[in-house]
N, C-alpha and C positions, 0 to 999 in steps of 0.2 A: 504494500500500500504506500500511496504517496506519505500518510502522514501516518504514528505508532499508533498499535492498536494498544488497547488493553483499559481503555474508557466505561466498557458495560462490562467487564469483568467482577465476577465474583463465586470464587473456587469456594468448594468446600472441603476443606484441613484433613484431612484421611492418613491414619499413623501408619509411618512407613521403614522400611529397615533397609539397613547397607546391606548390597548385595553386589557380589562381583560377576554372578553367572544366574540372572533371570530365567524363569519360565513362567509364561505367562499362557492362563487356558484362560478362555474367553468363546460361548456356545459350542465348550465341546470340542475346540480345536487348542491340540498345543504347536506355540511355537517355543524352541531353543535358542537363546543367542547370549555365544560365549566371546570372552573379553578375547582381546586379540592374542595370537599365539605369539606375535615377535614385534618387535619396535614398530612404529608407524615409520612409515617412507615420507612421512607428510610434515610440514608444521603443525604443532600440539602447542599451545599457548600455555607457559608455566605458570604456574600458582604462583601469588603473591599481588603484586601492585602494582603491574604494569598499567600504565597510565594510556588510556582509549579513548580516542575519537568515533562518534558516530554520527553520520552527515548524510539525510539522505532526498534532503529537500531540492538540491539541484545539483550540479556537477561540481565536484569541488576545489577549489579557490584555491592554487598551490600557495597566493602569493597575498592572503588573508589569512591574520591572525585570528577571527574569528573563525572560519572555516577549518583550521590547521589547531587551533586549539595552544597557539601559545604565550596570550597572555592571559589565563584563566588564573583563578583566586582556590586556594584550599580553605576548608570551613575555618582555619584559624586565621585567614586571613594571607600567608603567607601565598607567594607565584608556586602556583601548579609547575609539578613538573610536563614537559612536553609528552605529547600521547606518542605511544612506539606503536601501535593496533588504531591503523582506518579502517574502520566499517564503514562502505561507501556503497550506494547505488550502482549494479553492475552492467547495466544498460547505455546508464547514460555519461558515466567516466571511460573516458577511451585506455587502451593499453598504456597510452605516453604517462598518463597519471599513476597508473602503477608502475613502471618503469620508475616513474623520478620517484616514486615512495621509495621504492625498493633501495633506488641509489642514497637517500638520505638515511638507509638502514631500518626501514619501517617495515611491518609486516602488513598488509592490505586482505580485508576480508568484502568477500561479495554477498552483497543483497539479493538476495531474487525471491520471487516469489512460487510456492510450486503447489500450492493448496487452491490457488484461486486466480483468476488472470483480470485484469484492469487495462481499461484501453489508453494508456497513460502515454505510449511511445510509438513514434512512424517506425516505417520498415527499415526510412532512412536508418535513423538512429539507431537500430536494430540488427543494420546491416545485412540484412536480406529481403527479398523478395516480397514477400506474405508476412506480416505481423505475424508472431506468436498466439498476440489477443485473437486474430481474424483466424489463425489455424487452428485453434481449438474450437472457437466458436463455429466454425462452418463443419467441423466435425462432431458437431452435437455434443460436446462432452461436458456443457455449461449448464448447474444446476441452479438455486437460489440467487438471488443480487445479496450480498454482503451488504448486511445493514448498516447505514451509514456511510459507505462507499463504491464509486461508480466500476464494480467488478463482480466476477462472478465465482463462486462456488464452482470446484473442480469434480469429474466424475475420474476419483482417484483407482478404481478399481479398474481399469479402460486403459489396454494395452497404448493406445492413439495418447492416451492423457502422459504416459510414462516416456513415450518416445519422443513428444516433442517440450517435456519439460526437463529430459535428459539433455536434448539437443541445442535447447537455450543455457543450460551448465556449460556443456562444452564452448559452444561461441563466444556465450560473455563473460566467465568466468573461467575456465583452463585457458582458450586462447590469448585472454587477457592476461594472465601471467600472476591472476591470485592466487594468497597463501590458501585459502579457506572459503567456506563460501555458510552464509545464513541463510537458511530457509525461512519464508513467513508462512505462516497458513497451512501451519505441518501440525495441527491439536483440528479438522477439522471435522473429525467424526461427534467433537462435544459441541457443533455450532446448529444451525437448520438450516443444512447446507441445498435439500431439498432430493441429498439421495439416504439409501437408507447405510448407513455406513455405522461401524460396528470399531472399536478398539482393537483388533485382530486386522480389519480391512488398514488402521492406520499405521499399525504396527510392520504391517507386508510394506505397503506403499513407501514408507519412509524408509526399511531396512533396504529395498531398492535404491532409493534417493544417493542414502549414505554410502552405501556402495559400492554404487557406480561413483560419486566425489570421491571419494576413496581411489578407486583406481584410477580417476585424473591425477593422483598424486597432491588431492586437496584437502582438509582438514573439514569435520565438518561439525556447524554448532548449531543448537538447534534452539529453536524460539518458542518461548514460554510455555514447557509443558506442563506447569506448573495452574494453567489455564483451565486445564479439564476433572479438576478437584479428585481425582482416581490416581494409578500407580502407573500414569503414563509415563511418568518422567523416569522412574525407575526401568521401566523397562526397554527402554533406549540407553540408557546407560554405558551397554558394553560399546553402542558404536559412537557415540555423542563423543567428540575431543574440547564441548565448551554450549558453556548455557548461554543465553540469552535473554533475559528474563526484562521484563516490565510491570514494575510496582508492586512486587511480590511484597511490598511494606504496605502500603496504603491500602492492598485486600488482602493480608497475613496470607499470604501462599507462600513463602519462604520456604515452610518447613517441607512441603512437597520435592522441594530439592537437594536435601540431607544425603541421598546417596552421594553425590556430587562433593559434598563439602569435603576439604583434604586431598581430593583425590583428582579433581579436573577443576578448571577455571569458569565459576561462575560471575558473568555482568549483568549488572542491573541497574533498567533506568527508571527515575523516579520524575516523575512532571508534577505534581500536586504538592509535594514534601517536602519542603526548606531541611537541605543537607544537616542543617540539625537535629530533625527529627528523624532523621534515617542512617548517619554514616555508623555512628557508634556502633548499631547493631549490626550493621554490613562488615565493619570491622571484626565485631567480634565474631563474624560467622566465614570468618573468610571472604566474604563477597565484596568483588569489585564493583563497587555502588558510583554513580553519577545521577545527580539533575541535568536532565536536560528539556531543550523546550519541545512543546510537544508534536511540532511539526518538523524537529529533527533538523534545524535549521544551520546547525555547529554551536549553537550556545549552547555553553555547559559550564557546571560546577559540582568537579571531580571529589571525590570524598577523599582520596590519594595524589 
């Protein structure tokens, strides 16, 4: 989506336990999925306090310090340090912008969306032929309009829906030359999407998602499982290299992400909560916490 979601949200808290090797049965069907046998081939974003940018309002401003993140303020007042992690829009930031990231020593994660399509971008900017929006749409794979924004609900179970939301990774994100890549609209079996879609149906779709990023040689994070108030988030786990999370303080979802704590890198962004009211406990939970605004503009105030 052009701007964060996570506004009508409200999970319900469901106690959940670390687990390195999930099984998840859901009507009767079990899946397996175990943590990986050997190092990733990929960038994995280390725990701690690496300092992150997320910008996804227009194409980003190599040569703005608000877009770039380097005169931000920490809650004690003191200069932020610079962000080493852009989360950028992967559409409409060309290869050149992660090249120069790259060359300033940055790591660059791509935006896309794979749950829902928005007719946000030309073919131009797309660099191909047919829209993505226009290829899924003429092959009937568009369920509900996402409420509140002009997109539609993906028919994720639909070979057509897999092959051209794979083919949009490879183009704007591996061709591009990003470390990693964010999924949105990967929780959309807990929305009314308008197909009938099941925790098992989202758990397939995604475990494709990651896999195939995987084999780009991408890193992958996944966005706000922490949304569908159940044991989503856990059960992505083994192949998630980083969370993604939005206001998991301002609707206590936090704790839905406890697998994760210690063990992978979770961010979190909060638009309603004055870093006061939220870094402490981002602190104390390991969470890379920032305010920022809530159309993703590059304002921000980093907790770190």
């Amino acid at each position: 989506m052009r701007v964060a979601r996570g506004v009508a949200r409200n999970p319900l808290l469901l106690r959940l336990r670390t687990v390195l090797v999930i099984v998840v049965v859901v009507a009767g069907l079990t899946v397996s999925l175990s943590t990986r046998a050997h190092a990733a081939s990929w960038w994995v974003p280390p725990l701690g306090s690496q300092p992150w940018q997320w910008e996804l309002d227009h194409q980003l401003r190599l040569t703005s310090a608000t877009d770039m993140g380097t005169h931000d303020r920490l809650p004690d007042g003191a200069h932020a340090p610079a962000p080493v992690i852009y989360d950028i829009d992967g559409i409409i930031n060309p290869a050149s912008t992660v090249v120069h990231l790259h060359a300033m020593g940055k790591h660059v994660v791509c935006y896309v969306e794979v749950g829902a399509a928005g007719n946000y971008y030309s073919a131009q900017s797309e660099g191909i032929p047919t829209t993505y929006f226009a290829q899924l749409r003429d092959a009937g794979e568009f369920g509900n309009r996402v409420e509140g924004y002009p997109e539609y609900y993906l028919n994720i179970t639909s070979k057509t829906t897999v092959s051209i939301v794979e083919a949009m990774i490879r183009q704007q994100c591996s061709a591009k030359g990003f470390d990693a890549v964010e999924t949105d609209i990967d929780t959309e079996y807990a929305d009314d999407s308008g197909f009938a879609l099941t925790r098992m149906d989202e758990v397939r779709y995604m475990t494709t998602v990651a896999t195939y990023i995987h084999g780009l040689g991408m890193g992958w994070w996944i966005k706000n499982p922490d949304d569908t108030g159940d044991g989503f988030a856990a059960d992505m786990y083994p192949l998630a290299d980083a969370v993604l999370t939005e206001q998991c303080n301002q609707y206590d979802s936090c704790g839905l992400l406890r697998p994760y704590f210690g063990h992978k890198a979770v961010f979190n962004a909060e638009y309603s909560l004055a870093p006061s009211r939220f870094c402490a406990r981002d602190d104390a939970l390991g969470i890379n916490g920032a305010q920022f605004s809530v159309a993703l503009t590059g304002v921000r105030r980093p907790c770190r």
